[in-house]
C-alpha positions as CSV (number, residue, x, y, z in Angstrom):
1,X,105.2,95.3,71.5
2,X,102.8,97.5,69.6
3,X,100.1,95.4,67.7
4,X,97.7,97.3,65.3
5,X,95.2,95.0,66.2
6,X,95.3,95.6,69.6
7,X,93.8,99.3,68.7
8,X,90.1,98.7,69.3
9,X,90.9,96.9,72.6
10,X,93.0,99.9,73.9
11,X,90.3,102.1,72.1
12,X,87.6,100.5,74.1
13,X,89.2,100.9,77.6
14,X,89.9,104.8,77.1
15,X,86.3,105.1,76.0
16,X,85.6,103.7,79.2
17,X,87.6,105.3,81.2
18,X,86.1,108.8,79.7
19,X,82.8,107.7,80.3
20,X,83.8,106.9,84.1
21,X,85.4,110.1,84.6
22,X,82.7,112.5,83.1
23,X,79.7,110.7,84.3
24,X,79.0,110.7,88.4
25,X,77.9,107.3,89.4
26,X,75.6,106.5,92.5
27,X,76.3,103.4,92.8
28,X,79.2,102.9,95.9
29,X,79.6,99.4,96.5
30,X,79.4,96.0,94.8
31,X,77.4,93.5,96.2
32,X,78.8,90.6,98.0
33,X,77.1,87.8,95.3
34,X,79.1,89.8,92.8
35,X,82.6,89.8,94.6
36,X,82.1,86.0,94.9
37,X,81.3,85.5,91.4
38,X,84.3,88.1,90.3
39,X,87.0,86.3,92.6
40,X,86.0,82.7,91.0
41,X,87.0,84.1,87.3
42,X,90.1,85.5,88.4
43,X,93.4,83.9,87.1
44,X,94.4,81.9,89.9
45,X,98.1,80.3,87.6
46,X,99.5,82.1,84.7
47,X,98.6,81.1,81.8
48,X,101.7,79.2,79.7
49,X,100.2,81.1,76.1
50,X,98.7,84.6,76.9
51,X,95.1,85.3,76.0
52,X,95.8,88.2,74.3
53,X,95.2,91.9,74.6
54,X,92.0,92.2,73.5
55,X,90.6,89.7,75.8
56,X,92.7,90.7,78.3
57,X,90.8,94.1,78.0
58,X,87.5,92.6,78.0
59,X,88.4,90.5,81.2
60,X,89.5,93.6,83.1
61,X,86.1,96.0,82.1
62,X,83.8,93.4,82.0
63,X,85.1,90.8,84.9
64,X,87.3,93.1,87.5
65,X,85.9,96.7,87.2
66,X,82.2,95.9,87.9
67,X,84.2,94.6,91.3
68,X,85.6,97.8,92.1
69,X,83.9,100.5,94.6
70,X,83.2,103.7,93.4
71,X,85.3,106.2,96.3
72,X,87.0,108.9,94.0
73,X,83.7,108.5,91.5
74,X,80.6,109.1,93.8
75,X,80.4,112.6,96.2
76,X,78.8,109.8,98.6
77,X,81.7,107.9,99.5
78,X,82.9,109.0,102.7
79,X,85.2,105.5,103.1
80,X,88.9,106.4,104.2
81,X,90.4,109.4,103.5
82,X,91.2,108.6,100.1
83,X,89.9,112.1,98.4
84,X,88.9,112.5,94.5
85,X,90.7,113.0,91.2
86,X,91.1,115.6,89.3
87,X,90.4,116.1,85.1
88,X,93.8,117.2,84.8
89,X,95.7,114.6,87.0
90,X,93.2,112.1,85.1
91,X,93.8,113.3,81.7
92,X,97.6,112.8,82.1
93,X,97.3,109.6,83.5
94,X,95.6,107.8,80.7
95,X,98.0,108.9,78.3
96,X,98.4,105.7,76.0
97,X,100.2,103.1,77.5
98,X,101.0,99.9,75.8
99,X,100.7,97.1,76.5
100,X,99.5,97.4,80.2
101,X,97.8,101.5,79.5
102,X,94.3,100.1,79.4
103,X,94.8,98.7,83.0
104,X,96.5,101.6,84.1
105,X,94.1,103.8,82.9
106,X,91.3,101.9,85.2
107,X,93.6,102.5,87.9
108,X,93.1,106.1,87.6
109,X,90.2,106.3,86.8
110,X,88.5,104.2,89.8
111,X,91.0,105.6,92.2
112,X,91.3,102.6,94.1
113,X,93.3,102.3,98.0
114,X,94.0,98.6,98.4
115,X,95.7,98.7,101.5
116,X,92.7,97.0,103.9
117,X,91.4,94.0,103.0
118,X,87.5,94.5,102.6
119,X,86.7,91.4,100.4
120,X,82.8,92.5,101.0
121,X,83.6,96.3,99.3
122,X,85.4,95.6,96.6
123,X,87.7,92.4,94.4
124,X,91.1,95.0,94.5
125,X,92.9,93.1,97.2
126,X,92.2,89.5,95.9
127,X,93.0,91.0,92.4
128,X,96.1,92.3,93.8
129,X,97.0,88.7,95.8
130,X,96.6,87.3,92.4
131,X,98.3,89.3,90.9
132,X,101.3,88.7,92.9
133,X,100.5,84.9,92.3
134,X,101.0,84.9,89.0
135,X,104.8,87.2,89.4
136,X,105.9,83.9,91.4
137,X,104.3,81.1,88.2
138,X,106.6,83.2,86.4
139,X,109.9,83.4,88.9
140,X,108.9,79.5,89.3
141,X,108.6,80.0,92.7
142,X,105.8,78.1,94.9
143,X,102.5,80.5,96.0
144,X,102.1,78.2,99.2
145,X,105.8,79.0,100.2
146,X,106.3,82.6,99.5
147,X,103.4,84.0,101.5
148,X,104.6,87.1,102.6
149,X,104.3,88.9,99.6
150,X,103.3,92.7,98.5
151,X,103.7,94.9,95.8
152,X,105.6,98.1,96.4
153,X,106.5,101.4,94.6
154,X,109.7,100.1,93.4
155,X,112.9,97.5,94.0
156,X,114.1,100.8,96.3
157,X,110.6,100.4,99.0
158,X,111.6,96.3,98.1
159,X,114.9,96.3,99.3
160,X,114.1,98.7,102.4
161,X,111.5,95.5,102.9
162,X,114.2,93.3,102.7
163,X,116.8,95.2,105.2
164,X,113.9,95.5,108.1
165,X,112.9,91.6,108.0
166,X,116.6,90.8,107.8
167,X,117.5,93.1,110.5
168,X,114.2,91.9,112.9
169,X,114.8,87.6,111.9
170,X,118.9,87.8,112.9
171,X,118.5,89.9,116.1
172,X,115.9,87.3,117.2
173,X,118.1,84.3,116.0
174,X,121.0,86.1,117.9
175,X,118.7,86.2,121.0
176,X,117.7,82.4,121.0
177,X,121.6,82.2,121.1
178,X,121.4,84.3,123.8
179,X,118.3,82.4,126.0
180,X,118.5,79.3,124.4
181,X,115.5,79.7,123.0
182,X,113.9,79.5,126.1
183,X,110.4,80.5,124.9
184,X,110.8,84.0,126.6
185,X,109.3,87.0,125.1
186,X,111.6,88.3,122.8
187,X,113.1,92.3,122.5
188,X,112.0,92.9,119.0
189,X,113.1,96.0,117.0
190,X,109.3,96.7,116.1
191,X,108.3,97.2,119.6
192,X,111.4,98.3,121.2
193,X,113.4,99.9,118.8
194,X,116.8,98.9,117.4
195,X,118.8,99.7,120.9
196,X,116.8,97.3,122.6
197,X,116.9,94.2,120.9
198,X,120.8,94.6,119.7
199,X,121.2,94.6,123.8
200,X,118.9,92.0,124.4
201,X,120.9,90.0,121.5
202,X,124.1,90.8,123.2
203,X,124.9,92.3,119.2
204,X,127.3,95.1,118.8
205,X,126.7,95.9,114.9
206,X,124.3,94.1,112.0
207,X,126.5,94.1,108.6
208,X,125.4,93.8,105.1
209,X,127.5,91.4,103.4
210,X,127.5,91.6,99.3
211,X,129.4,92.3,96.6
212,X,128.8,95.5,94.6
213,X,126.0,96.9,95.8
214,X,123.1,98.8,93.9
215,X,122.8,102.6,95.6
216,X,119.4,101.6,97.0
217,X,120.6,98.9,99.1
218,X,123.3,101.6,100.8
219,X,119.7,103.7,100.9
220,X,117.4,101.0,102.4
221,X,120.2,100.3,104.9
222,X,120.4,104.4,105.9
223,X,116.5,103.8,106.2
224,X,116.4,100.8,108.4
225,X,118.9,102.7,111.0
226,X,121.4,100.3,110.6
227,X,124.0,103.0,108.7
228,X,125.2,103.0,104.7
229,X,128.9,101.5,106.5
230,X,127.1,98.6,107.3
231,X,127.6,97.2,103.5
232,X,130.4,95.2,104.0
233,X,131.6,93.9,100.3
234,X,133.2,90.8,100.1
235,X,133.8,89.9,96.8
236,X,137.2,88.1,94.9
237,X,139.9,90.7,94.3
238,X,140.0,92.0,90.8
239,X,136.6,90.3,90.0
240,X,134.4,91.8,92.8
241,X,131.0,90.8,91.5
242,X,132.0,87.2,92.6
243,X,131.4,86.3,96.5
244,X,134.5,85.1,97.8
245,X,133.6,82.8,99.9
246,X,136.3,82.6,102.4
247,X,136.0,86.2,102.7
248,X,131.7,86.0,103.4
249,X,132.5,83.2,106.0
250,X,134.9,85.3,108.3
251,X,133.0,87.6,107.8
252,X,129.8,85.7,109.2
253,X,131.9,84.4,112.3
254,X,132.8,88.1,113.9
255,X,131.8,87.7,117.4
256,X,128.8,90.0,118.3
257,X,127.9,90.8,114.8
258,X,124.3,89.7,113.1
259,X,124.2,89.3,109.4
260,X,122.3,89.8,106.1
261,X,123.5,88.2,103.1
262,X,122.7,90.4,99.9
263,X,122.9,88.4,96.4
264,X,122.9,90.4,93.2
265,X,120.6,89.1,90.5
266,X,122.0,91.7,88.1
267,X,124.7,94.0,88.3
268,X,123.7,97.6,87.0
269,X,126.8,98.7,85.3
270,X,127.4,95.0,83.9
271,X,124.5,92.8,84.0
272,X,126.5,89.9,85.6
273,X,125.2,88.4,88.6
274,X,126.8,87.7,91.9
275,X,126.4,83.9,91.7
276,X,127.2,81.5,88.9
277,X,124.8,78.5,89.4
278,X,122.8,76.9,92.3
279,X,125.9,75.2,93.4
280,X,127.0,79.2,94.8
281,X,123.6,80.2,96.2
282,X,123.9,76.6,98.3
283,X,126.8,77.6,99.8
284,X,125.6,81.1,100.4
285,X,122.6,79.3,102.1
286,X,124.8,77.1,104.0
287,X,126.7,79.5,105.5
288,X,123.6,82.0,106.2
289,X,121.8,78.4,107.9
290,X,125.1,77.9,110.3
291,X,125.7,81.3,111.4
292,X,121.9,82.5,111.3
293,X,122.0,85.1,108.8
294,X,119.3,86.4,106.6
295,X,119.5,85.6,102.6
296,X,118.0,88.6,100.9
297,X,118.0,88.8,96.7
298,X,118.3,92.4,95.3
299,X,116.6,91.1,92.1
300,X,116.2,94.7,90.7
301,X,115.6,94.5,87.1
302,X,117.5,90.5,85.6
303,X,114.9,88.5,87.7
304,X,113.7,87.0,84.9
305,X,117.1,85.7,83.7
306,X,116.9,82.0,83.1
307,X,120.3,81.7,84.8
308,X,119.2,83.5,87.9
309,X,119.3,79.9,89.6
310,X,118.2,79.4,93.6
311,X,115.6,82.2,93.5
312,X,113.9,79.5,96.3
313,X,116.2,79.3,98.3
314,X,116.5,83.1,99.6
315,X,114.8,84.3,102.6
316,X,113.9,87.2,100.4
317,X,113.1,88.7,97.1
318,X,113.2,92.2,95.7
319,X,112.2,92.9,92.2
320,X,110.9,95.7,89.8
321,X,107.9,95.7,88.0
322,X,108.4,98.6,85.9
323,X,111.5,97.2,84.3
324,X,111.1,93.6,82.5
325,X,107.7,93.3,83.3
326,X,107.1,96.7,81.5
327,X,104.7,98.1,83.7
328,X,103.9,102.0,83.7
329,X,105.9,103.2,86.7
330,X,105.8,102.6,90.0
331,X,105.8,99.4,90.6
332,X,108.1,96.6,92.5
333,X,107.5,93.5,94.4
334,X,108.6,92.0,97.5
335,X,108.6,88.8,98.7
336,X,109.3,87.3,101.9
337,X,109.1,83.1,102.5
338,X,108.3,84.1,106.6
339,X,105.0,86.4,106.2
340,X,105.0,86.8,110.5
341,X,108.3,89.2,109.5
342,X,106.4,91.8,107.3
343,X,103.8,91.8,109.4
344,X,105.8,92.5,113.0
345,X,107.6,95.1,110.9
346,X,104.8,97.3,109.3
347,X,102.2,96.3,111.8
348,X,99.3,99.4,112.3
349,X,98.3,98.9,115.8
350,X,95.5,100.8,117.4
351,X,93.7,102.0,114.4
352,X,90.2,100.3,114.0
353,X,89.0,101.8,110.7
354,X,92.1,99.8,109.2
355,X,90.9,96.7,110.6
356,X,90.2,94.4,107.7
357,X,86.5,92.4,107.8
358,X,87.4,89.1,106.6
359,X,87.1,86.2,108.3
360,X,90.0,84.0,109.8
361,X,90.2,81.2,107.1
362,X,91.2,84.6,105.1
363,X,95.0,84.2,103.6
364,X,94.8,87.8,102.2
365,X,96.7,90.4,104.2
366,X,95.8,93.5,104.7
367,X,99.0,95.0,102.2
368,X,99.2,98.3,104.7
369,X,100.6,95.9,107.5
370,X,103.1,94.6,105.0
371,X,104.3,97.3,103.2
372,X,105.4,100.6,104.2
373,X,102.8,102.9,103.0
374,X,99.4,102.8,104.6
375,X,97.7,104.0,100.8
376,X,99.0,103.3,97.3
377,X,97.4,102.7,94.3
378,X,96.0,99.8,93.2
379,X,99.7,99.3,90.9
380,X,98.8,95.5,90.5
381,X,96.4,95.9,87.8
382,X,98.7,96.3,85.1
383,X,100.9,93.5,86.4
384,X,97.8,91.6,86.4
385,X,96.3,92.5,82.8
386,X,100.1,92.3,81.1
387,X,100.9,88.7,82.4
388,X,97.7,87.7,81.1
389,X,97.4,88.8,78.1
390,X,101.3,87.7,77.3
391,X,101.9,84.9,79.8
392,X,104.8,82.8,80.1
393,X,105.8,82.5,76.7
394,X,105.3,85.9,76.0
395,X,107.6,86.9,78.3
396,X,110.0,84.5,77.8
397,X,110.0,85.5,74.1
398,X,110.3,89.2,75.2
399,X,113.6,88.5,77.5
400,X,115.0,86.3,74.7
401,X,114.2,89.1,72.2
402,X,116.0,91.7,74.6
403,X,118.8,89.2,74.9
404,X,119.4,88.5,71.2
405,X,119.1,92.4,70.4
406,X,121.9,93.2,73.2
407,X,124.1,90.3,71.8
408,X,124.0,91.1,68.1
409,X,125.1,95.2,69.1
410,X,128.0,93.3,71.4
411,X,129.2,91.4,68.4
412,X,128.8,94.2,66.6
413,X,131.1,96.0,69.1
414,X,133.7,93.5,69.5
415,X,134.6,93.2,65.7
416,X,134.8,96.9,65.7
417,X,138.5,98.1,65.4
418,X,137.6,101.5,67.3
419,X,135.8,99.9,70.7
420,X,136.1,97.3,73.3
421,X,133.6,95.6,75.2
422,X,133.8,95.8,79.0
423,X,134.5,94.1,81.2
424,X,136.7,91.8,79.7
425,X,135.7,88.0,79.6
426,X,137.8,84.5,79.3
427,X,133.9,83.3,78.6
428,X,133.8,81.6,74.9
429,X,131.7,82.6,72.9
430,X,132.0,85.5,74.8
431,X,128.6,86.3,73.8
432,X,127.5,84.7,76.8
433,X,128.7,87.2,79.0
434,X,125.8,89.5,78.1
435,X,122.2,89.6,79.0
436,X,120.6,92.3,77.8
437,X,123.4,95.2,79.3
438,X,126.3,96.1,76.8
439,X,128.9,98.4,78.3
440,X,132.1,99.1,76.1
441,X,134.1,101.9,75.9
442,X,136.0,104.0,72.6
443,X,139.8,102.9,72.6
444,X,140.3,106.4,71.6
445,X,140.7,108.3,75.4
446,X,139.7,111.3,74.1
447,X,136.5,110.4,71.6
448,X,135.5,108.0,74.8
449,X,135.4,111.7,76.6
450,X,132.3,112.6,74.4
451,X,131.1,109.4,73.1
452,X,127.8,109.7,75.0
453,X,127.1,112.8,74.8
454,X,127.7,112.7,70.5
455,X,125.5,110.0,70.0
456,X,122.7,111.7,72.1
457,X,123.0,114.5,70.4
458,X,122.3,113.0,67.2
459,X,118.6,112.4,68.7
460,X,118.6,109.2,66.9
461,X,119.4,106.5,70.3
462,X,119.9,107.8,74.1
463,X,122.3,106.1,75.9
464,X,123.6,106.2,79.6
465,X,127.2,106.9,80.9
466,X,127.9,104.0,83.9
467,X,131.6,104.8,84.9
């Protein structure tokens, strides 16, 4: 989305951010009356009609960086251990971006470590919780319900998220089944370790059920100890994006066995998504609610679909930032409707300098005790500046944009005498099949051989071979 008249605003922020980075500063923190003031004019819904770029710009180096503390910009800042920044790695970081480069420059150049929650030092966690606020106004999905909620470095660290709150909820539903919920201390795989609770749960194997899984789902489940042969997929024969439902529900009654239910929001090779409507992802939910399974949504890149119905209802949500948001990279989100789960999870006991110093009324979490890195950058910026300056009808005229494009080179496709568009579809108009993936083949076996690799060699498009 490349305005001309968004030049002086991106102009303005790279003169700033050269200023920043050539000139020491002495001052270290902000002051508290400051921080109040800051975190009263931050964006607290997202705005229906962006404000624009340039204001956008102003808002950030005017409202949000006179919040920020000055660790990688002042040799007095002995805070952490988060360390300086160098020229070179600053140079290539605030290369232009567009439209979210001016944010992401700041990033770099104030060298921010959100992970503790010091609302007296600097605005970066409430910006960041904001930030994540706004993600949800645009998923339609309720702030006071989704409180567990984080940003991470991509729907990869998301779904690895996702596997360890699934695997710690069901081997504590399977122990209530256990004790009848007898208000005993529960084995937890946090504390004791995987061994441990699945004993304590009586629970021979935790299984992944889903239907074609993304490759980091088969990674988060390697990570979370729980084994890559633990996705189970149980979709229809012959269409195996679709949940067969029979299958999912035999599955969920094996004796000794907990379960997390995976839903695809957007096949990679296809674009279609695991569930139809909201009528599927209520049965889904019915059947995770009776057999006390955990409803995870691997929402890697089609979040934003209009169609991806019954978002709410999943126990939760993995999505990337850097994809249809178009964020620099890395950046995903995670969200989790139980924030206790994270928390017991990725929990940093015993270390008192990452104790945060707000007060109990405080809903921010520290993001290092629900996330898996204890430092990351302070990535929610750039979420932050794009979905105000586009807001709600930007983006919705970006995806629809996207859509249309992908549709008119499907057409395109399907009239042409020398391809086919896969995979087939009784769909009519069958344009309705497509979000914004096309995948079609050459009915000529051998051009199909070297399709790809012509048409990247012509330098003029770059496209990807799926299968």
């Amino acid at each position: 989305m490349k305005d001309p008249k968004d030049t002086p605003s991106l102009d303005r922020a790279l003169k700033h951010v050269l200023n920043v980075s050539l000139n020491e500063t002495k001052d270290l923190l902000p002051s508290r009356a400051l921080l109040h003031d800051i975190e009263s004019r931050l964006l607290s819904n997202l705005p229906v009609q962006g404000y624009g770029v340039d204001h956008a710009t102003t808002h950030i180096l005017d409202t949000i960086v006179p919040g920020l503390n000055r660790s990688s910009l002042s040799p007095n800042y002995y805070g952490f251990v988060t360390g300086g920044s160098t020229p070179a790695a600053r140079i290539v970081s605030i290369l232009p971006r567009i439209p979210s480069y001016e944010a992401d420059a700041v990033v770099t150049a104030y060298d921010q470590n959100v992970q503790v929650h010091l609302p007296d030092q600097a605005i970066t966690t409430v910006v960041e919780d904001r930030a994540l606020r706004l993600v949800l106004d645009l998923l339609r999905l309720e702030h006071t319900t989704w409180k567990g909620r984080t940003f991470t470095t991509g729907a990869t660290a998301s779904n690895v998220l996702g596997i360890l709150s699934g695997r710690e909820y069901v081997l504590a539903k399977a122990q209530e089944r256990q004790t009848g919920n007898s208000g005993n201390e529960k084995v937890t795989v946090a504390h004791h370790g995987l061994v441990a609770a699945c004993s304590a749960a009586h629970i021979d194997k935790v299984q992944v059920l889903t239907t074609l899984p993304h490759s980091s789902l088969l990674k988060a489940c390697s990570i979370a100890g729980l084994g890559r042969s633990s996705v189970i997929q149980v979709g229809i024969q012959g269409d195996d994006i679709q949940f067969d439902f029979n299958k999912l529900e035999a599955h969920l009654e094996r004796r000794n066995t907990a379960s997390i239910v995976v839903v695809s929001c957007g096949d990679v090779n296809t674009g279609r998504f695991t569930t139809n409507n909201i009528e599927d992802m209520r049965k889904v939910r019915s059947l995770c609610n009776i057999h006390g399974a955990w409803l995870h949504i691997d929402g890697e890149f089609e979040y934003v679909r209009g169609g991806a119905e019954g978002l709410h209802i999943a126990d939760s949500i993995t999505g990337d930032a850097h994809k249809l948001l178009n964020v620099p990279y890395d950046c995903g989100f995670f969200f989790c409707q139980d924030p206790n789960i994270a928390q017991q999870v990725c929990q940093n006991p015993n270390a008192a300098y990452l104790t945060s110093s707000s007060s109990s009324a405080d809903t921010i979490t520290s993001p290092l005790n629900i996330g898996i890195e204890n430092s990351r950058r302070f990535r929610s910026l750039p979420v932050y500046a794009t979905l105000m300056a586009y807001g709600l009808e930007g983006y919705r005229e970006m995806v629809t944009r996207q859509v249309r494009l992908a549709r008119s080179v499907a057409s395109f496709l399907h009239r042409h005498s020398a391809f086919e568009l896969l995979p087939k579809t009784t769909l009519q108009p069958f344009e309705r099949s497509i979000f914004i993936i096309v995948l079609f083949r050459a009915k000529d076996e051998a051009l199909n051989t070297e399709l790809v690799q012509r048409i990247n060699a012509s330098s003029r498009m770059l496209m990807s071979s799926e299968i």
